[in-house]
Every structure is written in structure tokens, then in C-alpha cells.
N, C-alpha and C positions, 0 to 999 in steps of 0.2 A: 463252230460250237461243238461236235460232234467229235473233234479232236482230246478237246478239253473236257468232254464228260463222258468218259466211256468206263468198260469195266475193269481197266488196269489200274483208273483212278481210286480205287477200291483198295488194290494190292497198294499202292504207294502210300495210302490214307494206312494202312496198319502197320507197315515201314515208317512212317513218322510220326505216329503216335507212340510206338513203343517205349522211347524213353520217357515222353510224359506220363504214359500210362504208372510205368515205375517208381517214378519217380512219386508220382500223384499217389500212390498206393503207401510207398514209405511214410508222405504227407498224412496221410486216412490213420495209421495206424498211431502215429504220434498225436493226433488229435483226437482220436477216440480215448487216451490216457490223459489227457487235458495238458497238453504238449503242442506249443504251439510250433513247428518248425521252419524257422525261413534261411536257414540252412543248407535246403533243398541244391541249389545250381551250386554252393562250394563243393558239397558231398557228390556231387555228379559228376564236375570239372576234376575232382579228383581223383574219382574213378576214371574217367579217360584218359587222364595221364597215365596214370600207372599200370593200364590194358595196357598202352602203345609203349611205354617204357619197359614192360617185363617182356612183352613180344619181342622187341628187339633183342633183349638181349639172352631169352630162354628158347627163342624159335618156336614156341609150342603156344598155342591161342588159347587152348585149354587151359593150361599151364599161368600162362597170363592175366585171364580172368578172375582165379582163383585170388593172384597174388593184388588185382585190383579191387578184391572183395574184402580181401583180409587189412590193405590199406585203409581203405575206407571206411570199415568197421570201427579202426583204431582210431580212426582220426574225427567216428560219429561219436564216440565216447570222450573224445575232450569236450563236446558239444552239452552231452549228456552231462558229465561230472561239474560243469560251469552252473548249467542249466536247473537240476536237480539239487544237488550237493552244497552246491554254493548259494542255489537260490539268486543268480543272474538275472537281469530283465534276457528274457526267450529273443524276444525283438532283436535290441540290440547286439545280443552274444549271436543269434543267426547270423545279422550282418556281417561281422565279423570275421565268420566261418567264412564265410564267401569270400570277403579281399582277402584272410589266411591263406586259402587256397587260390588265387588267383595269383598273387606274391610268391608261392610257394612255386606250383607249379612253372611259371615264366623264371624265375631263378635254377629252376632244374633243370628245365628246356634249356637254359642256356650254358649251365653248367656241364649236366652230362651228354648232351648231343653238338652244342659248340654252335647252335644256327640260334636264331630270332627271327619269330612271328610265328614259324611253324616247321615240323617235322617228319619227315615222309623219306620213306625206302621201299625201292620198288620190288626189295626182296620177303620185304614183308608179308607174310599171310593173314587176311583179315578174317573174320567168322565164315564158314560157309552157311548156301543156302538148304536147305533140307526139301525135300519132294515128300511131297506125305503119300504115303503108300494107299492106294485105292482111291482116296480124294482125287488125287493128281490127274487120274484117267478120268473121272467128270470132265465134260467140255467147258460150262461156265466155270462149276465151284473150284475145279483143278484151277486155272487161271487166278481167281481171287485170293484160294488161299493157301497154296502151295509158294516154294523157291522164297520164303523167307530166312530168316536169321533165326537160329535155334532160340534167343533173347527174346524174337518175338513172341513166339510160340508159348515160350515161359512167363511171360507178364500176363497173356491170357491165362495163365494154368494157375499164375497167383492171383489173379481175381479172383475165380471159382472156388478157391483154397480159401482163401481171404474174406469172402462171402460167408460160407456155411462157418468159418472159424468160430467170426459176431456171431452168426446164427444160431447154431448150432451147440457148441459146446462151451464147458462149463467156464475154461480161462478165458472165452471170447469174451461172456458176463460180469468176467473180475473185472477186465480190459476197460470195458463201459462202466462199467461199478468207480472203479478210480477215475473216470474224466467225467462221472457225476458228480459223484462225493468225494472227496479221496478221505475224507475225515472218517465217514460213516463206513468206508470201505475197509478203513486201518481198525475201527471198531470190529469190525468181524472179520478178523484175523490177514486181514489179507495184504500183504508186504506191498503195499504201493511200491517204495521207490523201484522196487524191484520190477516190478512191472514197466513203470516208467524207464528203463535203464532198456530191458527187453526191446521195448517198442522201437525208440530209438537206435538203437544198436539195428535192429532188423531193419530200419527206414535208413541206415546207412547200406547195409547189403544193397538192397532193392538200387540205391541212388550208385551203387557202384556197377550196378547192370545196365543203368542207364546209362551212366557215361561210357561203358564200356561200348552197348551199343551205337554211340555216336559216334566213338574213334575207331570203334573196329570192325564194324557192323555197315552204317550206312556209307561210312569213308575208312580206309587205310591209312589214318594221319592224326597227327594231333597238330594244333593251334591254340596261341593262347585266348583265354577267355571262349574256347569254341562250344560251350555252353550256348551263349547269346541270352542270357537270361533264360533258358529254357525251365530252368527250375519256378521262377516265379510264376509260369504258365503253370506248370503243374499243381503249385500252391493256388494259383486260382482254380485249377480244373479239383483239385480237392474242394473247397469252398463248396463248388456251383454242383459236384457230386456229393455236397451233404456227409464229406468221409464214409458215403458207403463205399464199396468197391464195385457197384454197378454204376452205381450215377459217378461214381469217378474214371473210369472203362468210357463211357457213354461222353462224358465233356472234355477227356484225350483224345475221343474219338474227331468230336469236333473242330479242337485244335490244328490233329495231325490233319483233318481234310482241311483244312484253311493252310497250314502249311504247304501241303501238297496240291492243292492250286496255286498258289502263290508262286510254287517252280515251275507250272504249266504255262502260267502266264508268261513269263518270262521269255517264253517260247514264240509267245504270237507279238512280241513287240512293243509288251506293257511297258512302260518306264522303270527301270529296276528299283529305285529309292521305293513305286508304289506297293510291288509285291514284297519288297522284304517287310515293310513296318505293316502289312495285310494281316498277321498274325497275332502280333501286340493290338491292333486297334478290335481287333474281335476280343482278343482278353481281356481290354478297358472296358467293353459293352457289355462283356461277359458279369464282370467285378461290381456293374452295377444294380443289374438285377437279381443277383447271389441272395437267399438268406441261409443262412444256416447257424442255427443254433448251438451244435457243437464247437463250430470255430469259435462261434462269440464265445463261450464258455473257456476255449482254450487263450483267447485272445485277453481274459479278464484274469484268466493264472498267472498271464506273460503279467500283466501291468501289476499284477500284487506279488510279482518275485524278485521285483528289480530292490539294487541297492543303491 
């Protein structure tokens, strides 16, 4: 027992919540504009593509990230322009997004790399880990929260951002203003779509960080569908976080430590079928005791935009 709960379990619980966390956060932002996104794992899955496909072929991780951010971005504005513009059911154009990019992705993998299932060179350099200066030399907190992925580091630093944004200033209140009212919000002057178009677009960055950190970050590889649904966790850890970006931090929090037991276990002999679906059945418990007000609010735009 003593194996399986110590304080490294800590550092791995913030290694695998970081793409929910982001992903959850892109989620927050499109639902506080009364946006509902389920979107979420296409926009991810495509972000990890295109880390480990500009990696390969720019050699620079940097360099790659970038180019999985700017992908992504482009491919959350088809989402956006369906969604907004056209006035799409949100529901169904998300799911969509999702096998687009699932399609997408597995015909690229097999086009520009020539293999199926999955993709991996051992010449490849994936993110490094960062030592944070002075924390590191703490004897506990060095160990918790040192030697991550620079991604981790940033989806904390976009909470905190994220947070006072709402809080704080004035476009956080248009933000809320349009997933209140968007009528009364265009009454005093304030360009919804345009916000809406914003939100979205930035909840495509965020979902291209995530996927990034999943192919380059926690593993060196891409595979297809290697999401796992991870995006629907995040849309619930939005939900059960109320789209704030503390209660969404705090129910990626809970995710990533269910995941990261779930690979502990593994260790000591559990049945693997029981630790892999350990994570999905904590989300379906999770989805049942959820209220949030905001989703419903964005969940009642999706059903009056469909044609």
C-alpha cells in the first residue's frame, strides 16, 4: 500500500492531468460564451498529431508545438464558423470534429509516415523536463513539483490567468455577459460573435497543448485515436468545475490521480481491463453528481442552433 501511495504519486497526478486540465480550461472558456464544446478530444487528437508530425520532420520541439498550435487553431475555426455562422446543433458539429480528426489524422499517419496503429523514432526529441530553481532543492516540494514538462507548468500559469481574466477584468464580464444574454449583451454594444469566435479559437490553442502534451510530453509517439476519449473527461471535468478554472484545475486534478493509480495498479497485478476503464467509471460518477448551471445554459444554445 505504501508503494502505491506515496509522494511521487503527486508528481504523476500533475503529469496526467495536464492535458485535461487544458483541455478542460478550453472547455470553461467556450462555455462561459454560451458555447457548448464537445469538440474537445478531435481538437486534442489533432493537436498531437501535428507535435509529433512537425517534430519529425523540423527536429525542433519548440518549432513543433508552435506548428500544432497554429493547426489546431485552424481546424477550431471550422468548428467555430459551423457552430456560430451557420448556426449548427454544437452537439452534433462537435461530434463530427472528433471522427474529422480521427479520419484525418489515421489517413495522415498512413500517408506521410507509411506505418499503421502508430508512430515512433527513437531519434525523436520529446519535451523536456524543467527543475525549477530553488523549489528543486526543497526536499518534499522539490520532488512534487519539479522535472515536469514545460505544458505542465503552463496549464497551471493558465488557470491563474484564466481565473482573474473572469475575475477581474472588464472583457472577462463581456465573456459572461454573452453566455448570459447574448441578446442583451449585443444591446450594449458588445460584438458577441466576436467573442464567441475568440473563445473558441483560444479553446483550440489550449486543446493543441494538450494533445501536444500527450504525444510529446508524456510519450515520444503518436497513435491513432491516442486521445482515448480523454477529451470527454475534460468536458466532464469542465461540467463538475462549474467552468470556473479553479473547480476545473481541482476535477482534472481528480481525473489525473485516478489515472495515475490506475498505472500503479497495474504494477501490483490488478487485471489490466480493471485499471484501464478506472478512469471512465470515476467520469460516469462524476457526470452524475455535476450541476452546473452554465453548461445547462450552453447545452440549451446547442439545442436551439441546430438546423
Amino acid at each position: 500500500m505504501e508503494s502505491l501511495f506515496d509522494l511521487s504519486l503527486i508528481n504523476s497526478t500533475l503529469r496526467m492531468m495536464a492535458p485535461l486540465l487544458l483541455a478542460g480550461l478550453g472547455g470553461a472558456i467556450c462555455s462561459r460564451v454560451g458555447v457548448f464544446n464537445v469538440g474537445l478530444d478531435g481538437l486534442m487528437l489533432m493537436g498531437a498529431f501535428l507535435g509529433v508530425a512537425a517534430n519529425a520532420y523540423t527536429h525542433n520541439v519548440w518549432l513543433a508545438i508552435l506548428i500544432a498550435v497554429i493547426g489546431t487553431t485552424i481546424f477550431s475555426a471550422l468548428y467555430a464558423y459551423m457552430t456560430i455562422n451557420l448556426q449548427a446543433n454544437m452537439i452534433v458539429t462537435g461530434i463530427a470534429i472528433n471522427f474529422l480528426s480521427i479520419g484525418i489524422t489515421t489517413f495522415a499517419l498512413r500517408t506521410i509516415f507509411d506505418v499503421q496503429g502508430a508512430y515512433y523514432n527513437n531519434e525523436m526529441q520529446g519535451l523536456p523536463t524543467w527543475e525549477i530553481p530553488v523549489i528543486d532543492q526543497i526536499p518534499l516540494l522539490g520532488n512534487l513539483l519539479s522535472g515536469q514538462s514545460p505544458i505542465v507548468y503552463l496549464g497551471i500559469l493558465c488557470t491563474i490567468v484564466m481565473y482573474f481574466f473572469f475575475k477581474k477584468s472588464v472583457a472577462g464580464s463581456h465573456f459572461d455577459a454573452v453566455g448570459i444574454n447574448p441578446i442583451a449583451a449585443k444591446s450594449q454594444g458588445i460584438k458577441v460573435k466576436r467573442i464567441q469566435y475568440q473563445a473558441v479559437l483560444i479553446s483550440g490553442v489550449l486543446c493543441a497543448l494538450a494533445g501536444a502534451q500527450l504525444s510529446l510530453g508524456q510519450v515520444t509517439m503518436f497513435s491513432e485515436n491516442m486521445t482515448a476519449g480523454r477529451g470527454f473527461i475534460a468536458l466532464v471535468a469542465t461540467m463538475l468545475g462549474q467552468s470556473n478554472p479553479i473547480g476545473v484545475f481541482l476535477s482534472s486534478g481528480l481525473f489525473g490521480f485516478t489515472e495515475a493509480i490506475s498505472i500503479r495498479l497495474q504494477g501490483l497485478n490488478v487485471p489490466t481491463n480493471f485499471t484501464l476503464m478506472l478512469p471512465y467509471v470515476i467520469t460516469i460518477l462524476a457526470m452524475f453528481i455535476f450541476k452546473d448551471k452554465t453548461q445547462l445554459s450552453a447545452l440549451k444554445n446547442s439545442a436551439g442552433s441546430s438546423r
